[in-house]
N, C-alpha and C positions, 0 to 999 in steps of 0.2 A: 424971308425971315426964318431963320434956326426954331427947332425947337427949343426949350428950354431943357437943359439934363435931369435927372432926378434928383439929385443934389441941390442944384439951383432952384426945384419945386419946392421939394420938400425946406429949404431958406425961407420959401417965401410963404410960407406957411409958418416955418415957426416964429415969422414977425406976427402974424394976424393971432395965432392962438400957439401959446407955449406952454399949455397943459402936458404937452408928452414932450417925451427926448426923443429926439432925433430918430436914435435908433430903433424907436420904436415904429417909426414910419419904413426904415428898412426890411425892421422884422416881418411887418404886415408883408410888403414888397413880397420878400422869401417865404412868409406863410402860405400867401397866394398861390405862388410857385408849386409850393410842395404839395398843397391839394388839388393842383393843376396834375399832377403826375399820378395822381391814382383815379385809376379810368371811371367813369359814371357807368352804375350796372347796365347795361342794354344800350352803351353810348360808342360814337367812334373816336377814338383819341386822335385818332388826323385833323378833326375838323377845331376851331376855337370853340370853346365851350362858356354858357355862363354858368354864376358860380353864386349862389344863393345866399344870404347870410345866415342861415341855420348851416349850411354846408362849408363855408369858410369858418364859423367860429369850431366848427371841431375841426376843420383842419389845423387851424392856427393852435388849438389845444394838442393834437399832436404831437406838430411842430418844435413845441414850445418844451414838451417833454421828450420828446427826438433832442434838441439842441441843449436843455440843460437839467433835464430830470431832477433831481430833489429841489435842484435852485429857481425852478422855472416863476414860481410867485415870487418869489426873491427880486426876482432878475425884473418882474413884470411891473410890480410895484416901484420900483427903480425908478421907471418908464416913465411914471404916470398911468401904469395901465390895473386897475383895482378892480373892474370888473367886466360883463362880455360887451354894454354896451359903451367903455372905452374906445374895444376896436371897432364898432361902429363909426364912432365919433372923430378916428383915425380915418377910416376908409372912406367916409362921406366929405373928409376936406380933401383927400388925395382928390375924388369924384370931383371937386370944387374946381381943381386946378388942373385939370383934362388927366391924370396919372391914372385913372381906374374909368371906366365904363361902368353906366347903370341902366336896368329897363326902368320900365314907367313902373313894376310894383315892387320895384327894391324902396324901403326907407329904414330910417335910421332903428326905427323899430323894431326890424328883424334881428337885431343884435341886445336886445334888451332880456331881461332874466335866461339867458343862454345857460349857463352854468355859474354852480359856483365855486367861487374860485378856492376853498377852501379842500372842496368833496373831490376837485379833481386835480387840482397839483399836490395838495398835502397830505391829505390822507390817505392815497394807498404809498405812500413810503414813511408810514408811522408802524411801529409795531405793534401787532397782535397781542393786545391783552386781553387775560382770561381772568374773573374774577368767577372763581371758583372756591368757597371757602376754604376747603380742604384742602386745597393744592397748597392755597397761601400760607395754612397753618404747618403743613409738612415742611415746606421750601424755609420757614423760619424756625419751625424744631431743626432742622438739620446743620443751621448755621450754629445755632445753640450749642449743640452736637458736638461741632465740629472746634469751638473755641473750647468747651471743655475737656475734650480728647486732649489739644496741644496745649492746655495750659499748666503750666508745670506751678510744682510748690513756691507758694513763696510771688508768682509774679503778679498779683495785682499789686505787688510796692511796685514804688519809682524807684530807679536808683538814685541813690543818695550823694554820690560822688562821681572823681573823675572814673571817666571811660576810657 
């Protein structure tokens, strides 16, 4: 008897539970992947390595800003994927279906309050503001400034006629 493809797993999965898209099970797949590639400090990358669910959910954070930086909550929520213990809930049905390996102290748990999903896709590509009185009272005399410099006589009328 064949394996099943990953495709055909991840089907028969989303008959049992279609809280996520599809794609969301690939992206875990390539999350996996990608903190697969960056070597554990004092480890040998020849050998298979396990993979922790504190140490997967930043990789999959990464990843996620690797693959689509400003968009990546965008993209996540899309998913179905709203917070770290989504991809828990992702990894543990792949686990279900033979697609992932687990020890005996991996549980759904380790993927619970990870991050949030606000502090690390959105807000560092928000901009810098500085509420500095002063800056803000200059930054508006100077627009003030600047409309009364170009405004010539006469133009607070509308014009009245054709153009």
């Amino acid at each position: 008897m064949q394996k099943p493809s990953f495709a055909e797993s991840v089907d028969k999965i989303l008959i049992k539970d279609g809280r996520y898209d599809r794609d969301s099970y690939y992206f875990v797949r390539e999350g996996l992947d990608y903190t697969l590639k960056v070597p554990k400090k004092h480890g040998d990358r020849q050998t298979p390595r396990h993979v922790s669910g504190q140490e997967l959910l930043d990789g999959l954070r990464r990843y996620a800003i690797h693959q689509f930086g400003p968009m990546a909550k965008t993209v996540l929520v899309h998913w179905g994927i709203r917070q770290c213990g989504d991809f828990g809930e992702i990894v543990f049905n792949m686990v279900e279906k033979g697609i992932l390996g687990k020890t005996e102290q991996d549980s759904r748990e380790d993927f619970k309050d990870g991050y949030d999903f606000d502090e690390v896709f959105v807000k560092p590509y928000q901009p810098l503001v500085r509420h500095t009185g002063s800056r803000h009272m200059n930054a508006h005399a100077n627009s003030d400034r600047f409309r009364d410099k170009n405004r010539s006589a006469g133009s607070e009328k509308l014009s009245s006629g054709s153009n």
